[in-house]
RODREN-67350 format. One record per residue (C-alpha): x, z, y; residue in three letters. Coordinates in nm, 2 decimals. Layout:
N
atom X:X	Z:Z	Y:Y	aa:ALA $
...
// end
This chain:
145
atom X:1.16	Z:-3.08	Y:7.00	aa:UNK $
atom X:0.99	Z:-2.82	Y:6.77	aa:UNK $
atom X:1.07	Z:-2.49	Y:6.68	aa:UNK $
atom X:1.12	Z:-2.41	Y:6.33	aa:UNK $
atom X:0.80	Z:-2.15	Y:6.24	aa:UNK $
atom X:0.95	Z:-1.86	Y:6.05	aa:UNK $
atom X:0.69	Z:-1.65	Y:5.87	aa:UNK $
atom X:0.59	Z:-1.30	Y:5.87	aa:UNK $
atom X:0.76	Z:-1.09	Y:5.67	aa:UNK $
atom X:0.41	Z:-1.04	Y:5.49	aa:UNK $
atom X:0.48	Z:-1.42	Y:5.39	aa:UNK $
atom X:0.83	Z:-1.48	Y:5.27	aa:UNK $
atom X:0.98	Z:-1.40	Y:4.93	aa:UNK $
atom X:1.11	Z:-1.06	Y:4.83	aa:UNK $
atom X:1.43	Z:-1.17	Y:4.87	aa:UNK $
atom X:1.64	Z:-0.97	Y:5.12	aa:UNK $
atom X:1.86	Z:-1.17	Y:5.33	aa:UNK $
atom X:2.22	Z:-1.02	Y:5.40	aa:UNK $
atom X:2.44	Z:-1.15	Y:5.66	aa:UNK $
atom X:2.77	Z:-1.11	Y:5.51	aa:UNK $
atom X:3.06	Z:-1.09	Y:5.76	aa:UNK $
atom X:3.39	Z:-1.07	Y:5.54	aa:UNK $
atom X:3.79	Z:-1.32	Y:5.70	aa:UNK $
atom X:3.90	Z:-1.26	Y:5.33	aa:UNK $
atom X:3.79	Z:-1.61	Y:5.15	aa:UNK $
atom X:3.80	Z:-1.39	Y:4.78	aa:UNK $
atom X:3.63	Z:-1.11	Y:4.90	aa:UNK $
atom X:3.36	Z:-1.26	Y:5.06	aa:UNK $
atom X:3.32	Z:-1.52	Y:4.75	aa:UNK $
atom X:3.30	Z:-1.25	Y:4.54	aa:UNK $
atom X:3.03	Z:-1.01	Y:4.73	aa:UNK $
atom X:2.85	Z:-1.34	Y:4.77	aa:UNK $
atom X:2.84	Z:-1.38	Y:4.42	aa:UNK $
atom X:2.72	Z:-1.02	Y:4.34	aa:UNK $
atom X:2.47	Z:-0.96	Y:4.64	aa:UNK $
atom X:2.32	Z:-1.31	Y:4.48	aa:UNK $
atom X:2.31	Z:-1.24	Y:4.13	aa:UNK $
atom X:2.14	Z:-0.89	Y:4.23	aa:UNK $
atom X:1.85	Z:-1.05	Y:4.43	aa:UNK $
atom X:1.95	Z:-1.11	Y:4.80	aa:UNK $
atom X:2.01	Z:-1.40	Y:5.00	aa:UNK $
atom X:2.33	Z:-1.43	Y:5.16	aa:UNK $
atom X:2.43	Z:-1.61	Y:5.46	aa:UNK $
atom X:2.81	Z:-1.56	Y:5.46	aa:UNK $
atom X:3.07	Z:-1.57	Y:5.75	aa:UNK $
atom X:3.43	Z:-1.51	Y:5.83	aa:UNK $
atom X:3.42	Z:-1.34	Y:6.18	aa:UNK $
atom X:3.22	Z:-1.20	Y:6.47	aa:UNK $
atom X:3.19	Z:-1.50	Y:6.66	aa:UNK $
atom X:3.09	Z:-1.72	Y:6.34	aa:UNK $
atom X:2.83	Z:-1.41	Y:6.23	aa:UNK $
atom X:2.67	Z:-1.45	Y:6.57	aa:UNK $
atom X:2.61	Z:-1.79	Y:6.57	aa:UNK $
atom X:2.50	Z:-1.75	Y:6.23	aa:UNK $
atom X:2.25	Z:-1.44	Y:6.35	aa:UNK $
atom X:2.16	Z:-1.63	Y:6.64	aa:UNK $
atom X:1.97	Z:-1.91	Y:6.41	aa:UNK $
atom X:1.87	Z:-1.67	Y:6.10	aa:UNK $
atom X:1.77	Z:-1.35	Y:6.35	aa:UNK $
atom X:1.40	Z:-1.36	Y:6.19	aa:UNK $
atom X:1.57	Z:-1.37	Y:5.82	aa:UNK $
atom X:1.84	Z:-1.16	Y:5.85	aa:UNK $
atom X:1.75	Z:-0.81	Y:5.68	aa:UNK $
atom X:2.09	Z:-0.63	Y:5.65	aa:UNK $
atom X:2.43	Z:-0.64	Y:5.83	aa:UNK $
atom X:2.75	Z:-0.59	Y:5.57	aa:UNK $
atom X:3.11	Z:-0.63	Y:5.77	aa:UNK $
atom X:3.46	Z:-0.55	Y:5.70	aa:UNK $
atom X:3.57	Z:-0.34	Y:6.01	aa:UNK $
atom X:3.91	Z:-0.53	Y:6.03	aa:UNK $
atom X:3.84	Z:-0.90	Y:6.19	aa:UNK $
atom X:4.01	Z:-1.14	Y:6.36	aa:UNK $
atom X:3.89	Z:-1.08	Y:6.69	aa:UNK $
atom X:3.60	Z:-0.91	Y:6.77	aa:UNK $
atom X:3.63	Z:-0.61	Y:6.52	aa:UNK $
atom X:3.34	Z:-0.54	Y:6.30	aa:UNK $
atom X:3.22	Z:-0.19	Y:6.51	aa:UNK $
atom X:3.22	Z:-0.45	Y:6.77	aa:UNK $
atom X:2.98	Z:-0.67	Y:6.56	aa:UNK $
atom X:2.78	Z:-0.45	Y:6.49	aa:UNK $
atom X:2.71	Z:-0.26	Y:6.84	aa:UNK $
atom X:2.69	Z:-0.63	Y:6.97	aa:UNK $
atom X:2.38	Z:-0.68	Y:6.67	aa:UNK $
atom X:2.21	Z:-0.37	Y:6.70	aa:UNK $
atom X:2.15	Z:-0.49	Y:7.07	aa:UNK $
atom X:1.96	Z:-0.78	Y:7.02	aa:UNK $
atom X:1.79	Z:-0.60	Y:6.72	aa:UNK $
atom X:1.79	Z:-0.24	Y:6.72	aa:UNK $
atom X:1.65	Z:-0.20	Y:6.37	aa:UNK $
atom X:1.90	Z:-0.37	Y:6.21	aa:UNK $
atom X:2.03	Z:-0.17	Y:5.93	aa:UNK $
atom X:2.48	Z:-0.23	Y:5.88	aa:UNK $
atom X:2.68	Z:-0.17	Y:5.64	aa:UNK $
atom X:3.06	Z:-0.10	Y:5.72	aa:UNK $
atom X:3.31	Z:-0.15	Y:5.47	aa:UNK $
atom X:3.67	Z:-0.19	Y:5.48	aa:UNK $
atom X:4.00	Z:-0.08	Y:5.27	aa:UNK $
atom X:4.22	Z:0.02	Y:5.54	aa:UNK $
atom X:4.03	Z:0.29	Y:5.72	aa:UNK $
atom X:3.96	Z:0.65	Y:5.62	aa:UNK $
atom X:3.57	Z:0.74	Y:5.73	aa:UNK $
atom X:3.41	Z:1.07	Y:5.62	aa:UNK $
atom X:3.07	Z:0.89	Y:5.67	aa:UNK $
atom X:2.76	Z:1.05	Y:5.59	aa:UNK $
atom X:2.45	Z:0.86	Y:5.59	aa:UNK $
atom X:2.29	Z:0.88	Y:5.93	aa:UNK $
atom X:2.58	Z:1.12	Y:6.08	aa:UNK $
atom X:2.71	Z:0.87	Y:6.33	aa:UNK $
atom X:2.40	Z:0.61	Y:6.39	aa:UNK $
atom X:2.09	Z:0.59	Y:6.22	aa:UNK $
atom X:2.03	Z:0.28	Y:6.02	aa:UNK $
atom X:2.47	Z:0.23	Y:5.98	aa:UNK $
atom X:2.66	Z:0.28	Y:5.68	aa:UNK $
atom X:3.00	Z:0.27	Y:5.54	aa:UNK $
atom X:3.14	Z:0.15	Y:5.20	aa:UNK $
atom X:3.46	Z:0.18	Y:5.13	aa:UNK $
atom X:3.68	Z:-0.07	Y:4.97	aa:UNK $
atom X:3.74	Z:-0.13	Y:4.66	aa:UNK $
atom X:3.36	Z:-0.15	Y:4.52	aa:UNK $
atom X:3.24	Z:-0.25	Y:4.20	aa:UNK $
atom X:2.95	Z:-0.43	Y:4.12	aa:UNK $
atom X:2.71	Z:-0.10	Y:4.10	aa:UNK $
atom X:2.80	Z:0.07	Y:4.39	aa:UNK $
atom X:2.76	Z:-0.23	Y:4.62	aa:UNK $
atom X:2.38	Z:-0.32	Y:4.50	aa:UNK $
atom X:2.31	Z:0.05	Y:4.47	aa:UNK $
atom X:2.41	Z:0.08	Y:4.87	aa:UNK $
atom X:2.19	Z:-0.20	Y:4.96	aa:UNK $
atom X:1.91	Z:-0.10	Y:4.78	aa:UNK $
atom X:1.91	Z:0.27	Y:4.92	aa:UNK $
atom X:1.98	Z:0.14	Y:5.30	aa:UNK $
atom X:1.71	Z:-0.10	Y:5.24	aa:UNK $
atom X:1.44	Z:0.13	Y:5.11	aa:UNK $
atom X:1.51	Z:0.35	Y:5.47	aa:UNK $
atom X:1.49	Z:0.07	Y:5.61	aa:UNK $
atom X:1.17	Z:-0.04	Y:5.48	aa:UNK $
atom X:1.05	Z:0.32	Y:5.50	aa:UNK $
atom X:1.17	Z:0.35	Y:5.88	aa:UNK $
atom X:0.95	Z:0.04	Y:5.98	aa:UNK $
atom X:0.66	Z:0.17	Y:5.78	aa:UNK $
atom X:0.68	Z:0.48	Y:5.97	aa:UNK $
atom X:0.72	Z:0.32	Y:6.30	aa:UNK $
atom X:0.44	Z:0.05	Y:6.26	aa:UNK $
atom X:0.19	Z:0.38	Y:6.17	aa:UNK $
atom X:0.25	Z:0.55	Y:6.45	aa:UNK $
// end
């Protein structure tokens, strides 16, 4: 058996890939249909256990973590701590309509972020572009040192 090759970076589209972690069937149809229409590539799923098997074949793809705090399960914090270990530059996105954060950029973990629900349209694709760029700029950074 083979192992798919997955290109450099330097050799795929410009299309950022966003695993999209979201157990509300509307909600994660409709951020599917936004991130899409704004560029990205999504790779949706419905819980942490789903969104790691999904991560698991896409890890070389995946560009950006977005996930509702409140899953089934495995909460999304617990996603993403379990993410950022097997990829520590991993930029997440947090979002959720229950919980109250005061949440600066950067005040809790670099590279994490949180959104809070509701969103429109503008807000969404304006946080993943800025979270994107430092991430972009991070790497750059990184890779000249």
């Amino acid at each position: 058996m083979t192992v798919p090759r997955h290109p450099p970076a330097s050799e795929r589209s410009a299309r950022r890939v966003v695993l999209l972690v979201e157990d509300e069937p509307f909600v994660r149809e409709a951020t599917c249909h936004i991130l899409k229409s704004a560029g990205f590539d999504v790779l949706p799923a419905a819980d942490a256990q789903e969104a790691m098997e999904v991560y698991e074949h896409n890890k070389r793809r995946i560009d950006l973590l977005m996930t509702d705090l409140a899953l089934p399960g495995r909460n999304g914090r617990q996603l993403a701590h379990d993410l950022r270990a097997a990829s520590a530059e991993i930029p997440i996105l947090l979002t959720s309509g229950y919980v109250e954060v005061d949440w600066e950029d950067d005040s809790h973990e670099p590279g994490t972020y949180f959104l809070p629900k509701p969103y429109c349209r503008a807000e969404l694709v304006a946080m993943m572009e800025k979270i994107l760029s430092k991430a972009l700029r991070r790497r750059s950074a990184s890779n000249a040192s």
